[in-house]
N, C-alpha and C positions, 0 to 999 in steps of 0.2 A: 755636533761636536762629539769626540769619541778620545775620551782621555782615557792614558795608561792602557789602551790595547794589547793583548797578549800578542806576545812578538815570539817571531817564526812564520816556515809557513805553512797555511793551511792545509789540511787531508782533505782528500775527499769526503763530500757529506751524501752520503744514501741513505732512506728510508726519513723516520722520526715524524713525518708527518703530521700524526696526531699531537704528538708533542709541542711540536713546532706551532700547531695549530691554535693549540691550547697555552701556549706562552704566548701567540701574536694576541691574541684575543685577552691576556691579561696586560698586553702592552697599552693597547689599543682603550683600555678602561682606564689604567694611568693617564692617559691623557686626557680623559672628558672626567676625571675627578674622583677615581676611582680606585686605591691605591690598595696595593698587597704586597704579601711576601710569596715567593716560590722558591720550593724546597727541591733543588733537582738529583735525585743518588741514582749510584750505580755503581759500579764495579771500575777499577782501576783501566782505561783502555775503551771502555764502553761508550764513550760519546760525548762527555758529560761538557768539557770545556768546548769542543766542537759547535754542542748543541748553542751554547750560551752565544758564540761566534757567530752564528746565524742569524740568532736573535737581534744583537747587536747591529747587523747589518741592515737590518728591515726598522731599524729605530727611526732614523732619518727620515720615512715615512709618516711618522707620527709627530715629527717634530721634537723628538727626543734627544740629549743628551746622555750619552755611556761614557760610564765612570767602573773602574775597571779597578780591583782591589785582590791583589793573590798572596791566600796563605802561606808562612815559611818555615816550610819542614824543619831545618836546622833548629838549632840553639841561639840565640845571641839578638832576633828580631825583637823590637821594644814594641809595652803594651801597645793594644791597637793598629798592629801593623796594615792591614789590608785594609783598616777605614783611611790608614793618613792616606797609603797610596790611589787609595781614589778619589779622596779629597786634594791632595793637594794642587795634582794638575787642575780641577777645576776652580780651586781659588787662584791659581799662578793667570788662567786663562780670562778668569772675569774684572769686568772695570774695577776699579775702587770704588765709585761711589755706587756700584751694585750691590758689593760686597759689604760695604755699609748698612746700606736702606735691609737686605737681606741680613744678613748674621742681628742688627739688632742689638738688644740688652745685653745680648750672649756672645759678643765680640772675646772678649778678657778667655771666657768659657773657653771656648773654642780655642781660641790663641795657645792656651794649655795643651791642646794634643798637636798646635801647626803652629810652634813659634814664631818661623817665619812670615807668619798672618800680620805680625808685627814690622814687618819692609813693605808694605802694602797698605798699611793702616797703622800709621807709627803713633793716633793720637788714643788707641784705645787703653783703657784703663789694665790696670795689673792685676791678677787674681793670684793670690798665695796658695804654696802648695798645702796640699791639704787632701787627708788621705781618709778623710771620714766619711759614710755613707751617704751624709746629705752633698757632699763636694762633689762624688760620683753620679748622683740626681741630677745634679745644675749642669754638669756637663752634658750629660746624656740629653737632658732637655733642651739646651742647648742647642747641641750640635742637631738633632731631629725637628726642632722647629727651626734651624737656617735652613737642611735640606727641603722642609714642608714650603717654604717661602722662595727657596731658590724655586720650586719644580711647577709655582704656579706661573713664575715668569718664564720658565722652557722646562715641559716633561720631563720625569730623570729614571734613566735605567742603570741602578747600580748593582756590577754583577762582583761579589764576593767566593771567588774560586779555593775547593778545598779548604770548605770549611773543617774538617774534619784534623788540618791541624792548626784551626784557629785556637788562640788564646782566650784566656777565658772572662777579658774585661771586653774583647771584641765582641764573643759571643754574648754577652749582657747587653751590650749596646745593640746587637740585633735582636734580643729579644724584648727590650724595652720601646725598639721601632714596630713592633709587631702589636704594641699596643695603640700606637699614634697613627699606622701608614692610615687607614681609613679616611676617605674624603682625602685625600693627596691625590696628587699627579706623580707621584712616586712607586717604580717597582723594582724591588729588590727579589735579583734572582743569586739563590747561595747553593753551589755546586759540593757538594761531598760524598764520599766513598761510603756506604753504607754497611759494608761486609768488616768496616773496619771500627766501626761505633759500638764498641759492646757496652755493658750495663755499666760499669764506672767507667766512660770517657769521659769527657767534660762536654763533649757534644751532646751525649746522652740525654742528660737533664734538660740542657737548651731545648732538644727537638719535642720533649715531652711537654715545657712551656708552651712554645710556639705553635704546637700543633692543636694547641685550647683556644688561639687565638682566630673568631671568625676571618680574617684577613689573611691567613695564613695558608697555604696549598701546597702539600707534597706531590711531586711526579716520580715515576723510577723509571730508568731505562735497563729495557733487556737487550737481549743478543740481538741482529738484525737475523730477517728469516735466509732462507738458503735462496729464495728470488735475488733477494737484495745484496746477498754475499755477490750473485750472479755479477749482477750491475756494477759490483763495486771490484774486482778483482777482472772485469772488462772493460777497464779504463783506460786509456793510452798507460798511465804511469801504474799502471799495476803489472798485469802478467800476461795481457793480451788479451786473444779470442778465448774464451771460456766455455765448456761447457756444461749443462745440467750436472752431468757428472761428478765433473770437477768441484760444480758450487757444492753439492750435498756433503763433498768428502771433507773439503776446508770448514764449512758449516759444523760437520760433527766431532769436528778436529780441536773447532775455536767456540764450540756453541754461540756462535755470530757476532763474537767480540770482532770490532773493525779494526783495533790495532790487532791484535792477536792474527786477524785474519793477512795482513800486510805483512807481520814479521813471520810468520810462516814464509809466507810466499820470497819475502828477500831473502829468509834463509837456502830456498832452496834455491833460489837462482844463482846464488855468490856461492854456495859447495856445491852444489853437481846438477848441471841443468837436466840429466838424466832423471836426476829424482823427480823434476818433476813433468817429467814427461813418464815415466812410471808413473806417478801419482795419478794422474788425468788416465793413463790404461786403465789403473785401479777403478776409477773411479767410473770409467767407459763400462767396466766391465759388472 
């Protein structure tokens, strides 16, 4: 099951390998009990929600459920946003009396960040608001031991995209999971911009928590090499036949950013396909 999927459609995906590698292999430990966090940055264009898409798709092999949560740049998105949206489709999706035996003590908890938890399970109790530290505890516990209890009856890949303009009770809630995922069947992969975290964002602090955390793993992604530019801009939907040339020039153009290296290339074909047939001489020569 694959809730909240990022809609659009897909890019092509070249190179990441090792990446990829090294996320199937932390998928693959969530599911025999083995739970973490992956930290995945890079640069705006660089790969990053692509990469998490890939992921995604090889879940199904593991028996995984993905839950799909994206941060909202604007103003006006209420606390928590990227956990209800990954939460909610898979409470909308599971039986009621699953959602029972799982959520637990922490029904009321819960119900506070996904009121409508309450047309599902109209019989659980009410929890008053309540804005004190220890109210923030119960929730957070809460909702991390439903997830712990959901992911022993099916695996869970939850990927939180652009963290970097998550909110900052989100980010507490993932860093208070970075305490707990261990021993779970739980992997939470959080996608952010790196070049955009300076020393007072609210990210900042997060990532210096989380990264004390043994359960915890940063990846980065760089530019793709000039091979792989190759491969990627000789796609049907790219630019055609390519040559060495060609790759090295867009390569040192885009330093192997793969959007950058795509909006190149559309630019030059929709103004003057000239350009880029000059381009590839340049590049021949």
């Amino acid at each position: 099951m694959s809730v909240n999927p990022v809609s659009g459609s897909r890019t092509s995906f070249v190179g990441r390998r090792r990446e990829l590698a090294a996320l199937t292999d932390r998928l693959h430990r969530a599911a025999i009990g083995d739970g973490s966090i992956v930290l995945l940055a890079g640069e705006p264009g660089i790969g990053k929600t692509r990469t998490a898409e890939e992921l995604a798709a090889v879940a199904p092999a593991f028996g995984a459920a993905v839950l799909w949560g994206r941060c909202w740049e604007s103003e006006g998105a209420p606390a928590f946003w990227p956990w209800i949206e990954a939460l909610r489709g898979f409470l909308r999706a599971s039986p009621p009396e699953q959602l029972a035996a799982d959520l637990g003590d922490g029904a009321a908890e819960v119900a506070r960040l996904l009121p409508e938890l309450r047309d599902r399970l109209p019989t659980i109790g009410l929890a008053a608001p309540d804005d004190r530290p220890e109210a923030r505890f119960r929730l957070f516990d809460a909702v991390t031991a439903f997830l712990r209890s959901a992911s022993r009856r099916q695996p869970l890949l939850i990927v939180l995209d652009d963290l970097h303009w998550a909110d900052g009770p989100s980010l507490a809630l993932v860093q208070f999971l970075g305490r707990e995922v261990v021993e779970s069947h739980l992997l939470l992969l959080g996608t952010y911009r790196d070049g955009e975290v300076y020393d007072d964002h609210p990210l900042a602090d997060s990532l210096a928590a989380l990264q004390r955390q043994p359960a915890v793993a940063r990846l980065s992604l760089a530019g793709l090499s000039a091979p792989e530019v190759a491969i990627l801009i000789g796609m049907p939907a790219a630019s055609g036949p390519c040559t060495p040339g060609l790759a090295r020039a867009l390569h040192d153009q885009t330093e192997g950013n793969p959007f950058f290296v795509q909006q190149v290339l559309r630019h030059l074909r929709e103004s003057d396909e000239r350009a880029l047939g000059d381009l590839r001489l340049d590049a021949a020569g």
